[in-house]
C-alpha positions as CSV (number, residue, x, y, z in Angstrom):
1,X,-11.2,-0.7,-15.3
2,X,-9.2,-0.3,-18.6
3,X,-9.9,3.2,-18.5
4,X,-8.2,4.3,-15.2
5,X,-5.3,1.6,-15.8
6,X,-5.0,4.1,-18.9
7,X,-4.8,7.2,-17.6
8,X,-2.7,5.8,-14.9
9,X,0.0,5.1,-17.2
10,X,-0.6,8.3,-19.5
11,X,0.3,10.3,-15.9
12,X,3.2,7.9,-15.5
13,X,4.5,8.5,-18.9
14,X,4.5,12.1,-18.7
15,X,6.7,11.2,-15.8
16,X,8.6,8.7,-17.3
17,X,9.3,11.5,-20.2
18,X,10.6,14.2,-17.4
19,X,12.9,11.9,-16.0
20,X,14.5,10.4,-19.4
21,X,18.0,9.9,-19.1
22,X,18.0,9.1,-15.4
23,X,17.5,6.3,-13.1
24,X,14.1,6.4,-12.3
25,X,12.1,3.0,-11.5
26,X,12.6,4.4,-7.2
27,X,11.2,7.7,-8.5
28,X,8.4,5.9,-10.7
29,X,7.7,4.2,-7.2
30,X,7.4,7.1,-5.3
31,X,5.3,9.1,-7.9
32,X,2.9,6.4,-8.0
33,X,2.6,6.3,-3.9
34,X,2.7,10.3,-3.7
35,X,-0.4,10.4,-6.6
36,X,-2.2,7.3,-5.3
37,X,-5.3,8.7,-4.7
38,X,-4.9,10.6,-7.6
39,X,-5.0,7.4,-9.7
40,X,-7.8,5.8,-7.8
41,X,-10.3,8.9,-7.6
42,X,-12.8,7.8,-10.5
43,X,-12.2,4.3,-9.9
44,X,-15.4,2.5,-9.0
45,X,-16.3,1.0,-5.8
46,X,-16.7,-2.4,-6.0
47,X,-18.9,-4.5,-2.8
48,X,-18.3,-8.2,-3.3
49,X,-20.6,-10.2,-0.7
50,X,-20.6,-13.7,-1.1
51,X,-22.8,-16.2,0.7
52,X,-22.0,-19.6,1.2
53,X,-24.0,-22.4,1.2
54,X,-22.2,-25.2,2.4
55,X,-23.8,-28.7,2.8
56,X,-22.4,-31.5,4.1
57,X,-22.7,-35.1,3.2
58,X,-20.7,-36.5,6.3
59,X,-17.5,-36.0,5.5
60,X,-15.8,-34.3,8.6
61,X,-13.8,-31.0,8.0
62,X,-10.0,-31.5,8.7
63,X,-8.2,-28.5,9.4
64,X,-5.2,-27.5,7.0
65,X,-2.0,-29.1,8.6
66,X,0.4,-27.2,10.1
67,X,3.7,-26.9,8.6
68,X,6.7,-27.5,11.1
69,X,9.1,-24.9,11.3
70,X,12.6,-26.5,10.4
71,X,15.2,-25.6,12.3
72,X,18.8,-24.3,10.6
73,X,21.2,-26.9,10.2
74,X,24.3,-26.5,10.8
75,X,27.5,-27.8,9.5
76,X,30.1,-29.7,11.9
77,X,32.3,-26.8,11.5
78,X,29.8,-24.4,12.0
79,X,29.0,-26.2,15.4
80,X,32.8,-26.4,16.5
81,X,33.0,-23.0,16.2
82,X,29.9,-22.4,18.5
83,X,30.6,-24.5,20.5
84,X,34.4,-22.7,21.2
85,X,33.4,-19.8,21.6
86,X,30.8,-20.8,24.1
87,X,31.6,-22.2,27.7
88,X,29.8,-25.9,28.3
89,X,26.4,-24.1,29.4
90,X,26.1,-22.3,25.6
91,X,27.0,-18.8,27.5
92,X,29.8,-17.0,26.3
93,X,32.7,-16.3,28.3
94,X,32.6,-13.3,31.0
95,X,34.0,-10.1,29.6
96,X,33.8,-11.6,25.7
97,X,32.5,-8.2,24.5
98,X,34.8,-5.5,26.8
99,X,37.4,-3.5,25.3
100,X,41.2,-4.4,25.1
101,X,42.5,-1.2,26.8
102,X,45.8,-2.0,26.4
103,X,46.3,-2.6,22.9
């Protein structure tokens, strides 16, 4: 309602006043999530129950269609440089990640 969206931002004013000067949109954030129930103590329960009624005049239901998951192109360059890095099997070279102790 109008009324607790007003007293929500009186409290947050009050806030917004003590922390003038400052950065303080993370600290509006947190004040808001510490004092949630705060806010929403006097806010009124609202039960939505819908019924629906559908009738059908023989049309059949199609499903939503999936969307296919593109993969990531990559560039030729991009490629090259996987590919020399990798041996012909995609696996990288034994030892790739061990530590030079000589150097």
């Amino acid at each position: 309602s109008s009324a607790i969206k007003q007293s929500i931002l009186d409290k947050l004013m009050v806030e917004v006043e003590a922390n003038l000067g400052t950065a303080m949109t993370y600290t509006l954030f947190e004040y808001a999530k510490d004092n949630k129930e705060v806010f929403m103590e006097n806010q009124p329960v609202n039960t939505v129950t819908s019924v629906s009624n559908s009738i059908s005049i023989g049309t059949p239901e199609v499903p939503p269609s999936k969307k296919k998951e593109k993969k990531e192109q990559l560039s030729k360059t991009q490629k090259r440089k996987l590919a020399d890095k990798t041996d012909n099997k995609g696996e990288l070279p034994r030892g790739w990640n061990w530590v030079d102790v000589i150097k």
